[in-house]
matplotlib code that plots the C-alpha trace (Angstrom):
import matplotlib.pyplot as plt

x = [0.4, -2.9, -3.6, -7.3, -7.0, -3.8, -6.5, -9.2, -6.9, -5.8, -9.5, -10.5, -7.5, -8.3, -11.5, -10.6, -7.7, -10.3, -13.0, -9.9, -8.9, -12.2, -12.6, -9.3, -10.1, -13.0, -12.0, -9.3, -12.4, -14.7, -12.0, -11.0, -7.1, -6.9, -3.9, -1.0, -0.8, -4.3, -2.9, -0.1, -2.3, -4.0, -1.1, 0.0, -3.2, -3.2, 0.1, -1.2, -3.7, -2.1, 0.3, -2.5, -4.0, -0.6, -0.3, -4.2, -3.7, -0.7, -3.0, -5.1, -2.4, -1.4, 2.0, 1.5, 1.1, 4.2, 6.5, 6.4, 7.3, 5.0, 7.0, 6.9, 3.0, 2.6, 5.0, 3.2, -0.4, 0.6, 1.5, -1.9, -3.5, -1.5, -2.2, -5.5, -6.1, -3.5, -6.1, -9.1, -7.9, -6.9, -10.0, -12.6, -10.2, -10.7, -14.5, -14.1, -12.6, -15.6, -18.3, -17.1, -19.4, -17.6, -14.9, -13.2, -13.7, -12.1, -9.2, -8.0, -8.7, -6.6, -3.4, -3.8, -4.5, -5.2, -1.9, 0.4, -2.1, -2.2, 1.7, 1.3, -0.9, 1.1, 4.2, 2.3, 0.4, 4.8, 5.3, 2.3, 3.2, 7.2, 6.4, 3.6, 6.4, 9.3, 6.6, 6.3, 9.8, 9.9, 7.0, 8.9, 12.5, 10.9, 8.7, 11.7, 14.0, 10.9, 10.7, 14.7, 14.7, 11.7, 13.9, 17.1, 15.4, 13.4, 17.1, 18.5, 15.6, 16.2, 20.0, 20.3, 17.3, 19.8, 22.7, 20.4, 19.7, 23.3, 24.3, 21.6, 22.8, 26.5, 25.6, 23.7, 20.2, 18.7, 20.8, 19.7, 19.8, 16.6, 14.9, 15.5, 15.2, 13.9, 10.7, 10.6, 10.7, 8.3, 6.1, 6.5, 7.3, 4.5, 2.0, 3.7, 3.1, -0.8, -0.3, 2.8, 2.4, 4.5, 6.0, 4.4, 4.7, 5.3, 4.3, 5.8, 6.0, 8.8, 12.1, 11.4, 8.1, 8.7, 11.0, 8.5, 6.0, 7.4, 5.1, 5.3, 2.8, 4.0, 1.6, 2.8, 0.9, 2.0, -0.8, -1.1, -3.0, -6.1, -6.0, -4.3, -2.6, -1.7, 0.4, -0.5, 0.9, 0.8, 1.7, 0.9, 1.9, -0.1, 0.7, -0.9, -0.5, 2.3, 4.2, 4.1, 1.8, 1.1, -1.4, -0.3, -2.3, -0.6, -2.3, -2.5, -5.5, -5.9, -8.6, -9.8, -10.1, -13.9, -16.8, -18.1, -16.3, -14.6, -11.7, -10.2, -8.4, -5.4, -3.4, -4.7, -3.8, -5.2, -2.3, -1.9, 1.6, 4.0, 7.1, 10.4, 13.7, 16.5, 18.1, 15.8, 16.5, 13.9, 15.2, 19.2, 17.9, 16.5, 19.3, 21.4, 18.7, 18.4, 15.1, 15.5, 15.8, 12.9, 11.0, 11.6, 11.2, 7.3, 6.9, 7.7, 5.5, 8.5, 8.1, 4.9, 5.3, 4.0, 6.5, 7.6, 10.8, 11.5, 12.7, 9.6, 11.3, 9.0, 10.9, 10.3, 12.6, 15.7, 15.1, 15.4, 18.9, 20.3, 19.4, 17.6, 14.6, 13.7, 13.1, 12.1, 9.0, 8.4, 7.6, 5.3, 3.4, 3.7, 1.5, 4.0, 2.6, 3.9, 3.8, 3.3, 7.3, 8.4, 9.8, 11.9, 14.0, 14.5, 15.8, 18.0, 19.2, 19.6, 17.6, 15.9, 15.0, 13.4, 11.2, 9.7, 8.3, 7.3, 5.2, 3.9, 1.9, 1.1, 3.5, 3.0, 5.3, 4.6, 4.8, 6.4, 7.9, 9.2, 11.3, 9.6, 11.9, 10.3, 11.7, 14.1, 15.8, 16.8, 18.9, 21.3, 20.7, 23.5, 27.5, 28.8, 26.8, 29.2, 28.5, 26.8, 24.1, 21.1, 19.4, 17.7, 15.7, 14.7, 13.3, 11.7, 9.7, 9.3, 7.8, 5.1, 4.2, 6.2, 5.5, 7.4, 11.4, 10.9, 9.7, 11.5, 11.9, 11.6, 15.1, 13.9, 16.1, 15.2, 16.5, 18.9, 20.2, 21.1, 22.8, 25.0, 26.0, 26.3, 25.6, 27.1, 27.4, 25.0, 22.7, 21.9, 21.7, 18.5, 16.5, 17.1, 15.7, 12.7, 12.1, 14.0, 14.1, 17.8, 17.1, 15.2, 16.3, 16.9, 14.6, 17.7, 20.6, 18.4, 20.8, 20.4, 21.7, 25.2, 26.0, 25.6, 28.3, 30.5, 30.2, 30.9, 33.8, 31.4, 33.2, 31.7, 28.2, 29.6, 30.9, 27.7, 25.7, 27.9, 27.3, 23.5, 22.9, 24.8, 24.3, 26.9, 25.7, 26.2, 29.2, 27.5, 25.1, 24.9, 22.6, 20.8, 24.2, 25.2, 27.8, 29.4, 30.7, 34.1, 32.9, 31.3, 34.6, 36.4, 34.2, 33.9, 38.0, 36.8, 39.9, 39.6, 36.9, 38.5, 40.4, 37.7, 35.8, 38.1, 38.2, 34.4, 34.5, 33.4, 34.7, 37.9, 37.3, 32.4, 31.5, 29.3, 26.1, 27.1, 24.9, 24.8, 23.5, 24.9, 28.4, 31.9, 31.5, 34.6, 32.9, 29.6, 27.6, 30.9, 31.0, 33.5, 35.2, 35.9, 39.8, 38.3, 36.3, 39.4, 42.0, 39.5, 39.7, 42.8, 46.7, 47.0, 43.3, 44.8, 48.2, 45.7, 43.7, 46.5, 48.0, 44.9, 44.4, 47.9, 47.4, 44.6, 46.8, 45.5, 47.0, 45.7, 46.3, 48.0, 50.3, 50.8, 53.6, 53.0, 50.1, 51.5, 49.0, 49.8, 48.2, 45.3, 42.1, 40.4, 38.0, 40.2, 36.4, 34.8, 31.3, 29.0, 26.6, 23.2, 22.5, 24.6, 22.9, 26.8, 30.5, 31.7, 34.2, 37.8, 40.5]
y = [-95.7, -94.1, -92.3, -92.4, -90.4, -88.4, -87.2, -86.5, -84.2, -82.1, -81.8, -80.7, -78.2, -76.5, -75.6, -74.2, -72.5, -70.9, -70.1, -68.7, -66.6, -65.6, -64.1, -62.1, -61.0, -59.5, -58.3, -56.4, -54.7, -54.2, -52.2, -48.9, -48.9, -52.7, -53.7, -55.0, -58.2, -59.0, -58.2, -60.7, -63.2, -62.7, -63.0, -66.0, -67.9, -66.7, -68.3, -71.9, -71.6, -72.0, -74.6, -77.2, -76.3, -77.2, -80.5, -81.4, -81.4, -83.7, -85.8, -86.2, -87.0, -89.5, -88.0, -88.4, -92.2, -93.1, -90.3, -90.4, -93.3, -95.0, -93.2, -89.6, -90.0, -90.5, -87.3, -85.6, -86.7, -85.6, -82.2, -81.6, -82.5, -80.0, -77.1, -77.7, -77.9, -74.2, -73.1, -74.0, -71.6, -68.7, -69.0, -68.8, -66.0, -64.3, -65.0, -63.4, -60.3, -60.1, -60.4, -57.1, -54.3, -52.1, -50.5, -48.7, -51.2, -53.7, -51.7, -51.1, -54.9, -55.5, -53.7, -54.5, -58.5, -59.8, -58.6, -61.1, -64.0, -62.9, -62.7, -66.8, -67.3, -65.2, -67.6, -71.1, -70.2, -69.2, -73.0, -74.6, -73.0, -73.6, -77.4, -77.4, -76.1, -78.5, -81.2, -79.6, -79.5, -83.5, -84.1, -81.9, -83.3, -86.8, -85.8, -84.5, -87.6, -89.8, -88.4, -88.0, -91.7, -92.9, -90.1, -92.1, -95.4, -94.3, -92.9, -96.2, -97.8, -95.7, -96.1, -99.4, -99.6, -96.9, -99.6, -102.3, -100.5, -100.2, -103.5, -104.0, -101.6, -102.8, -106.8, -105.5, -106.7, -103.3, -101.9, -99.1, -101.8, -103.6, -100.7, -98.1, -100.1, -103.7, -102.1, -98.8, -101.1, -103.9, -101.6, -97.6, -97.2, -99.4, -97.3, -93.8, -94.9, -94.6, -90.8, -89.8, -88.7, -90.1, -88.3, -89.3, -86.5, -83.3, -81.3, -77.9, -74.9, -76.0, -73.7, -72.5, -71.6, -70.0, -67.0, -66.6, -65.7, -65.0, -67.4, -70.0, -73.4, -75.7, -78.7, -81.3, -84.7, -86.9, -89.5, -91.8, -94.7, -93.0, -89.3, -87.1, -84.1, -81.6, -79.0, -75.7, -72.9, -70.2, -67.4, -65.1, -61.8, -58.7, -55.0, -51.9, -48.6, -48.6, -51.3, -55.3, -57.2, -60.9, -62.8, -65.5, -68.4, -70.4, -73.5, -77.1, -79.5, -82.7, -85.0, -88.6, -91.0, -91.4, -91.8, -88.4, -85.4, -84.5, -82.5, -79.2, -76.4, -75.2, -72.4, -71.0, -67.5, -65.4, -61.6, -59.6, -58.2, -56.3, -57.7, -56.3, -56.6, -59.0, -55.8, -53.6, -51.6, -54.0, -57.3, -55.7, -54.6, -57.7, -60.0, -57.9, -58.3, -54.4, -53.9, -49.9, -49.9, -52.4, -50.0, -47.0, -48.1, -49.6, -46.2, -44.5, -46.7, -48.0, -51.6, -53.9, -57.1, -58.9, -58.0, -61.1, -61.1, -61.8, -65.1, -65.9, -65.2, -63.5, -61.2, -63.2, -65.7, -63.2, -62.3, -65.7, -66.0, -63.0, -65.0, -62.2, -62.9, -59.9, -58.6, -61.7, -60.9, -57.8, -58.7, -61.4, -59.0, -56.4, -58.8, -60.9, -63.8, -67.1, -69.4, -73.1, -73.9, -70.9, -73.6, -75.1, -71.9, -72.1, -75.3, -74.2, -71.9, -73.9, -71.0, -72.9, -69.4, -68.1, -71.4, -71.4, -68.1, -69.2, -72.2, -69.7, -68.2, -71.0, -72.9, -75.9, -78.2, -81.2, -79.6, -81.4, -79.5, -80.4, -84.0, -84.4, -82.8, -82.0, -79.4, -82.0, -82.9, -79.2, -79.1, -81.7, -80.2, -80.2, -80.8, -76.7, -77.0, -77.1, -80.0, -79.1, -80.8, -80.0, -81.8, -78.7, -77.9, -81.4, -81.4, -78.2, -80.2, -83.3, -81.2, -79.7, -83.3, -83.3, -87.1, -87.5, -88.4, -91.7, -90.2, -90.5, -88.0, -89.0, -91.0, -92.9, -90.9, -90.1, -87.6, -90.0, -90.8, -87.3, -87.4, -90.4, -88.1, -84.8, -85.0, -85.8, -88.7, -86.9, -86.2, -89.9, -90.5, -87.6, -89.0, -92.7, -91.6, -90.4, -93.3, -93.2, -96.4, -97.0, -100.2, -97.9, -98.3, -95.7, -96.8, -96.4, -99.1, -100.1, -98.7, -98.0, -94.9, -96.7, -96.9, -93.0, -92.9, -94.9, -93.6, -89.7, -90.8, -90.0, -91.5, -89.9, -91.4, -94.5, -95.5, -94.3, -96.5, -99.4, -99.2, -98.6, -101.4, -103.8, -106.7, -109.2, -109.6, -106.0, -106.8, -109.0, -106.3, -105.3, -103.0, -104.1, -104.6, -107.3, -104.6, -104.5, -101.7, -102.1, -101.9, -98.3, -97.0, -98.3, -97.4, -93.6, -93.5, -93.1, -95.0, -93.5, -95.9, -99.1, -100.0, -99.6, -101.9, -104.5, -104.3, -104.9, -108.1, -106.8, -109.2, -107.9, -111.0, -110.7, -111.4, -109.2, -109.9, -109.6, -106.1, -103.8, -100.9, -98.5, -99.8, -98.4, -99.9, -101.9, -104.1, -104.5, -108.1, -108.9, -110.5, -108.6, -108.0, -104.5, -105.0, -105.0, -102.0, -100.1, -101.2, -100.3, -96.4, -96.3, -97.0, -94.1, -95.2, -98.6, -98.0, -96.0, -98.9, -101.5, -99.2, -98.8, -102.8, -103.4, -101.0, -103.0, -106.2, -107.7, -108.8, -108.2, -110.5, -108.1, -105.5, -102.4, -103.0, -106.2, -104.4, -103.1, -100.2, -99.4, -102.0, -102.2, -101.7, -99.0, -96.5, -94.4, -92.6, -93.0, -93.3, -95.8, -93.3, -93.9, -90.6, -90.8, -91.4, -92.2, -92.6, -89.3, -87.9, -88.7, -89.9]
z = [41.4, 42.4, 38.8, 39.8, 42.7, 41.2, 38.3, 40.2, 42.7, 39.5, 38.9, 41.9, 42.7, 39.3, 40.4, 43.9, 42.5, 39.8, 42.3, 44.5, 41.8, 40.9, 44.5, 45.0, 41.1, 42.8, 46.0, 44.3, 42.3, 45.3, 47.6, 47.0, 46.6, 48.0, 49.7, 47.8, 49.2, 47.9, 44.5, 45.2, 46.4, 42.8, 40.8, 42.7, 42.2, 38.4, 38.0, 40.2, 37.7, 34.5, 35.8, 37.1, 33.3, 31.5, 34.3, 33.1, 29.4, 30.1, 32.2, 29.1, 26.9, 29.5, 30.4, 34.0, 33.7, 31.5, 32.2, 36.2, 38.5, 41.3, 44.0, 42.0, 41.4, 45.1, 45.7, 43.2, 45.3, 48.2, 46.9, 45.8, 48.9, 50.8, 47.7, 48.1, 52.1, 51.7, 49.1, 51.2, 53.8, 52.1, 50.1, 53.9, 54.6, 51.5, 51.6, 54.9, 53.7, 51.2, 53.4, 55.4, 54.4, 56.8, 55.2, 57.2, 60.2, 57.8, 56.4, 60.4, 61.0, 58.0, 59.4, 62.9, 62.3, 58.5, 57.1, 58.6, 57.7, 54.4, 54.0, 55.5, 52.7, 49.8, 51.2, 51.3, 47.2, 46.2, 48.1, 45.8, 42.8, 42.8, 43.6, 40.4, 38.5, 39.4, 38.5, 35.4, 34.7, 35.1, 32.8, 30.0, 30.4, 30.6, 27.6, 25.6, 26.5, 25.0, 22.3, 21.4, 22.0, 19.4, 16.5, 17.4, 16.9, 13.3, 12.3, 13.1, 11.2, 8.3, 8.3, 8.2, 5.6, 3.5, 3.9, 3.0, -0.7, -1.0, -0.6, -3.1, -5.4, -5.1, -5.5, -8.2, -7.5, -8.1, -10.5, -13.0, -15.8, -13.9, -13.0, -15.2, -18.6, -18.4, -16.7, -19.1, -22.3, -20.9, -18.9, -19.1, -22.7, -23.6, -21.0, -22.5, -26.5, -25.7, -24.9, -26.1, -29.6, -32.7, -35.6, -38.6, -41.5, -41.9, -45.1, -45.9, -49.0, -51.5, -51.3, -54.9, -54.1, -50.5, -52.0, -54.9, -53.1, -50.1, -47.7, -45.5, -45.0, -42.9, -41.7, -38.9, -38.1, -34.9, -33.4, -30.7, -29.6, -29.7, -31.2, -34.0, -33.4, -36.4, -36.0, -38.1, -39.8, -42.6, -43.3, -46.5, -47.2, -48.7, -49.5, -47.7, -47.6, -44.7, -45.8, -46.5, -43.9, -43.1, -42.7, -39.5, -38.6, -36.5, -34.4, -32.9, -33.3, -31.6, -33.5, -31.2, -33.8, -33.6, -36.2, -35.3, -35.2, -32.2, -32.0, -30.5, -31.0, -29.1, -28.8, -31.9, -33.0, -36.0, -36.6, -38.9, -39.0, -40.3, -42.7, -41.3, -42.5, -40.6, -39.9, -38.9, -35.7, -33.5, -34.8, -33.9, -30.6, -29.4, -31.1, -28.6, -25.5, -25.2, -23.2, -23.0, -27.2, -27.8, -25.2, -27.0, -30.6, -29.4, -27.8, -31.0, -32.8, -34.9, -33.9, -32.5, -30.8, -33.3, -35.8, -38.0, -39.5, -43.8, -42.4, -40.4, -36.7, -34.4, -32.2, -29.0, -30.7, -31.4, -27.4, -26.7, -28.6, -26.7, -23.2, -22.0, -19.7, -18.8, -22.7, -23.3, -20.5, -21.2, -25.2, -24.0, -21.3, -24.2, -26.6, -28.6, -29.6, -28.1, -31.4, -31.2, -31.7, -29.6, -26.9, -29.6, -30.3, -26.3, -26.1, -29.0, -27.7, -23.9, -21.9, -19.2, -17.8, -20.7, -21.3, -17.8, -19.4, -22.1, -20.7, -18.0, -21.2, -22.9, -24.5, -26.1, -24.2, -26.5, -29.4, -32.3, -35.4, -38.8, -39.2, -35.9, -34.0, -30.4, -27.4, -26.1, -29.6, -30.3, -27.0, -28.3, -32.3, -33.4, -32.7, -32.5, -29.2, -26.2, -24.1, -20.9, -19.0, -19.5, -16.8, -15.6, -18.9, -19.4, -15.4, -16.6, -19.5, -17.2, -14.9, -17.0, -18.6, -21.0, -21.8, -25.3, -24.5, -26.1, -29.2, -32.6, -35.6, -39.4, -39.3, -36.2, -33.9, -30.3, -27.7, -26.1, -29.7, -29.6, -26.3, -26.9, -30.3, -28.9, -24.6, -21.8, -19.3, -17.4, -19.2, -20.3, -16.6, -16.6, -19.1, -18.3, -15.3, -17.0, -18.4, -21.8, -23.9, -24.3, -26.4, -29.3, -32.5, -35.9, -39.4, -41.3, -39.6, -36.4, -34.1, -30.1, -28.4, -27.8, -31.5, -32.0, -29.1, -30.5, -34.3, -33.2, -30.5, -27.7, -25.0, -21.6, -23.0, -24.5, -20.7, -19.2, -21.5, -21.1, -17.6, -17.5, -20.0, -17.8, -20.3, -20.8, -24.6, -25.3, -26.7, -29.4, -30.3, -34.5, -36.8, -39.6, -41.5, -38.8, -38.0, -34.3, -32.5, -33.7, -37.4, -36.9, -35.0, -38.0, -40.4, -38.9, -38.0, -34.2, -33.3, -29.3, -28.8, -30.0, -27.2, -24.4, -27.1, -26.9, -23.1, -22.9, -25.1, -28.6, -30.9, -33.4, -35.7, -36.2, -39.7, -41.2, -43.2, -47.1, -48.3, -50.4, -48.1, -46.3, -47.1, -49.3, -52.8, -51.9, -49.6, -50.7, -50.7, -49.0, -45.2, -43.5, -40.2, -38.7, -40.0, -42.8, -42.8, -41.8, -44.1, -47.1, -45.2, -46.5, -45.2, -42.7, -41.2, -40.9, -39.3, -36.5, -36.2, -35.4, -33.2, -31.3, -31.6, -30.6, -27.3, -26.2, -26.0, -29.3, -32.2, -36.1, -38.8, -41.5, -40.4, -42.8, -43.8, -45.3, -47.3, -50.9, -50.2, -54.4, -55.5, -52.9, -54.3, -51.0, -50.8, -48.7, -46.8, -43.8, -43.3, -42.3, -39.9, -39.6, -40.9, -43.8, -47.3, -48.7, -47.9, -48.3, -46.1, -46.7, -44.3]

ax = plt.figure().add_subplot(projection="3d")
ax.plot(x, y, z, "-o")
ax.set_aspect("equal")
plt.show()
């Protein structure tokens, strides 16, 4: 098609149509009360105007080239040629018009012989301007069908790229075992161990001596690759005319591990404050997360925000256990302190809410605190917890770099430990997806997350561990003790998880190594197999443990009956945990 001569038509049109417009924009000025069809004529050319604009900035897009045909380009030539020979005449008449000084000649010329030309003309620019449209209207639906065609094709790309990762996922060529834990132990945990800090002491007052004198020193060292960080705080009381004060120094150092000194401070705080009782008025008023009380008692100057507690709880922390945001806002905007483990009592007391706050002024989010316990180990603390996910509040610490979920406390323990004791299936999903090691081991027994699940009848994490290790020799895996799977669930009467053992492979008939630790005195420097772990808990432990053998499809070697349970020499405890010092609690 003739594009050449197509653009340079558009070109050319523009400019008559502007100078056209121009001069009835003028004429319209120059007579007194013009005629209305000047006004039209005006208007009309305005709107020619605006369309050969939009049909030029297609042009240079190239629209015109790939959206029209050879036989609608010539059309569309044609049509130009015509606007602008239809132009060129009502543009000498209106030139015309102009040069006629005589007004009043030129108004009675107007009604006795211009009038019906100009009506010609109004009707020819109405012609020019509905065909510019209709061209218009092509170039847009073709534009629109253009473009709905490249979004189908990149959906189709994408879908089919979608179905790809499936088929990959199902086959199992990219399963969570590859990518979530064979990288994260060979590459991520060893790139997070130079900047996540470890647990290594933690140095605190003696009991005796902290209600003798009433104070508090607590002293926390963690370190990584390349830097200390202590953790720092004391408080010491003294007596003054209104009552028992504190001293409060409370902050966290990080020290590189350099020749000369180079360290830094942060989030340091120097207060003095006052002593109050646990139940004072303030401390009951926040415990219960009443804002309009806690106002009222600062207004009458009964109560400060820095008010510490006999027990060494600021008040921000009893606000935090009543779940209250909006007290717990209005104490930090009031001057509360935020102390280095304030995030901890969050986590403790799951208040995901409440620790965006508390990072918003200055939390510590890596803060680690006595037996190295950091944010993420309180919110699986301890078993009276109910078990919810708490995907949400570890997001919240991922997301302000919190870079310590691989960490471990002073038994060795990390956060996914914790879950497979106390959490939920999805929460081990969360933090494998952060990168948690799920092949780190305790000091005490050298078990892995999947151990702790199995000891404390865990079995929502128990199957989602299975599944994410997706190892065939998981089921040959022992602690320092050479005990399997099936040994702990004897050992700790969690007979729910012996059948689902058995299922996955875990050998009934493993040997043990012969020790001395961490075993009942009945068995130690004894090999033994996990039968024998449960018959020496005694004959009701036993007579669960074949019946939960026997449901599986397997057999055991001695039934209970043939056992003269009189003369058996048993223990009659469980134990065996990792955290466990002894076998102490009785089936």
């Amino acid at each position: 098609m003739e594009v050449v001569g197509t653009v340079a038509s558009i070109v050319t049109l523009a400019a008559l149509a502007k100078e056209l417009w121009a001069l009835s924009v003028n004429l319209l000025h120059s007579y007194h009360d013009a005629p209305q069809e000047l006004l039209r004529v005006s208007n009309q050319t305005s709107l020619i105007l605006l369309e050969l604009e939009c049909i030029r900035r297609s042009q240079k897009e190239g629209c015109i080239s790939s959206l029209l045909t050879n036989e609608e380009a010539w059309i569309f030539q044609q049509s130009l040629i015509a606007a602008k020979t239809s132009l060129a005449a009502i543009y000498r008449s209106c030139e015309r018009y102009a040069s006629n000084k005589k007004r009043a000649t030129g108004r009675i010329a107007w009604t006795l012989f211009d009038r019906k030309a100009a009506d010609e003309h109004l009707v020819h620019l109405q012609r020019t301007e509905t065909s510019l449209g209709v061209v218009l209207q092509v170039i847009n639906i073709r534009a629109m069908t253009k473009a709905r065609d490249h979004d189908a094709r990149q959906n189709e790309a994408i879908i089919q790229q979608l179905k790809a990762y499936h088929d990959e996922v199902r086959q199992g060529h990219y399963s969570l075992a590859e990518t979530g834990n064979k990288r994260d132990d060979s590459t991520t945990f060893s790139t997070d161990s130079l900047v996540a800090f470890r647990f290594m002491k933690s140095t605190s007052m003696p009991e005796c001596w902290r209600s003798i004198l009433n104070s508090e020193l607590l002293f926390v060292k963690s370190a990584n690759e390349f830097q200390n960080a202590y953790e720092i705080y004391t408080r010491f009381p003294f007596f003054w005319f209104w009552g028992q004060k504190a001293f409060v120094l409370s902050a966290s150092l990080r020290r590189m591990r350099t020749l000369w000194p180079n360290f830094q401070v942060l989030n340091a705080s120097v207060s003095f404050c006052n002593i109050i009782p646990v139940e004072s008025e303030i401390v009951k008023a926040c415990r219960a997360g009443d804002i309009i009380a806690v106002r009222d008692l600062f207004r009458e100057h009964k109560a400060s925000p820095n008010d510490v507690s006999v027990d060494d709880r600021s008040l921000v922390w009893y606000a935090t256990g009543s779940g209250s945001s909006e007290l717990v806002s209005f104490l930090l905007n009031a001057g509360a302190p935020v102390r280095s483990c304030v995030l901890h009592a969050a986590a403790f007391f799951r208040q995901p809410q409440i620790a965006r706050l508390l990072l918003h002024h200055g939390a510590d989010v890596e803060v680690i605190g006595e037996d190295g316990f950091t944010s993420a180990f309180f919110l699986y603390g301890y078993s009276a917890q109910e078990k919810v996910p708490q995907a949400e509040f570890l997001e919240i610490l991922a997301c302000n770099s919190f870079s310590n979920f691989n960490g471990q406390d002073n038994e060795g323990w990390s956060v996914l430990h914790r879950i497979a004791t106390f959490g939920t299936a999805e929460d081990v999903k969360t933090l494998v997806r952060m990168r948690a090691s799920i092949h780190s081991r305790t000091h005490n027994l050298h078990w892995t997350p999947i151990f702790c699940a199995v000891c404390f009848s865990n079995m929502e994490t128990l199957r989602e561990l299975w599944e994410i290790y997706d190892d065939i020799g998981l089921k040959d895996i022992v602690d320092l003790r050479g005990w399997n799977l099936l040994h702990v669930a004897a050992g700790a009467g969690n007979f729910e998880t012996i059948p689902y053992l058995l299922k996955q492979g875990v050998s009934l008939k493993a040997a043990s190594k012969a020790t001395s630790r961490s075993v009942p005195p009945a068995l130690r420097n004894k090999s033994v197999t996990p039968s024998d772990v449960a018959r020496n808990c005694g004959e009701s432990a036993y007579k669960k443990w074949t019946e939960s053998v026997r449901a599986a499809g397997e057999d055991v070697e001695v039934s209970p009956e043939d056992i003269d349970w009189t003369n058996e020499s048993v223990d009659g405890v469980f134990g065996g945990c990792d955290c466990c010092k002894e076998w102490s609690f009785h089936s």
